[in-house]
C-alpha positions as CSV (number, residue, x, y, z in Angstrom):
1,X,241.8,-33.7,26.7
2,X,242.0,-30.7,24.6
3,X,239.1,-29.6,22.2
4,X,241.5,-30.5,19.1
5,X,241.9,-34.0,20.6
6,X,238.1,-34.1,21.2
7,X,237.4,-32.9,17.6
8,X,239.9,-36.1,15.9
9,X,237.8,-38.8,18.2
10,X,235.1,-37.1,17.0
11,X,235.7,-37.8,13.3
12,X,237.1,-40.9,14.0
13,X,234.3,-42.7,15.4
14,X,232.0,-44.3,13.4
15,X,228.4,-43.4,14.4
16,X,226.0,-47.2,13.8
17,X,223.8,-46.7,11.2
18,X,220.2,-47.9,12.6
19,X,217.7,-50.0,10.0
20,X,214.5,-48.6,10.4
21,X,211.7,-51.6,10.9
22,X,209.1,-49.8,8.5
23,X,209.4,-47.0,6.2
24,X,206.6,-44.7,4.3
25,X,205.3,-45.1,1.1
26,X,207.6,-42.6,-0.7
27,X,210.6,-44.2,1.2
28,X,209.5,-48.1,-0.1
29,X,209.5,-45.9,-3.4
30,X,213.3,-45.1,-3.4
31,X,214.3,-48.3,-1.7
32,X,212.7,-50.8,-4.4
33,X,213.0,-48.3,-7.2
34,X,209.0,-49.2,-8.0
35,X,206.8,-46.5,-8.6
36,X,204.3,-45.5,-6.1
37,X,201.6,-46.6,-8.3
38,X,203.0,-50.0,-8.3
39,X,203.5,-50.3,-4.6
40,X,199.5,-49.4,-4.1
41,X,198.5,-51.8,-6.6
42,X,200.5,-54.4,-4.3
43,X,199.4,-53.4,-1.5
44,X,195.6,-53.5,-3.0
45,X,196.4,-57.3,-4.1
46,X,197.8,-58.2,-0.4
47,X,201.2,-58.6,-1.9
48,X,202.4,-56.0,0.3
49,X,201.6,-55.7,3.1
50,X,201.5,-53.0,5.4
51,X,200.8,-51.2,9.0
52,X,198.8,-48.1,9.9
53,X,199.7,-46.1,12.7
54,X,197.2,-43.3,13.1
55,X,196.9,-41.8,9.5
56,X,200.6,-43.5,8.5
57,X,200.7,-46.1,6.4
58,X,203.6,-48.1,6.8
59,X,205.3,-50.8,5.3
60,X,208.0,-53.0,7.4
61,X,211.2,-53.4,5.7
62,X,210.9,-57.5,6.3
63,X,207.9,-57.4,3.8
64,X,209.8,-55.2,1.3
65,X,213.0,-57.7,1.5
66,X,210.6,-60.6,1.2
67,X,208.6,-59.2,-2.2
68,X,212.1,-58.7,-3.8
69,X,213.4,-62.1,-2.8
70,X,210.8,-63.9,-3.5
């Protein structure tokens, strides 16, 4: 194959788009469109929630998907 061929597959090819399992605070921010005082407060109620690794606090994407269907 010649580089131009290479460079066409390249583009061509659609590269999976992997679902994280658990995001950060400012991420659940962006993804619910809640501010990040809210998701604290839920979090604080146990309506949220959440998994620390080390000093992260994360929050699984199930449990996100779960508080906006109910």
């Amino acid at each position: 194959m010649n580089k131009r061929h290479c460079e066409a597959l390249a583009v061509e090819t659609p590269v999976p788009q992997i679902e994280p399992i658990a995001v950060r605070i400012s991420d659940a921010v962006r993804l619910i469109g809640l501010g990040r005082s809210k998701i604290y407060e839920l979090i604080a109620s146990g309506e949220l929630e959440i998994v620390k690794v080390g000093s992260a606090t994360l929050i699984p994407v199930a449990n996100l998907r779960k508080l906006i269907t109910g």
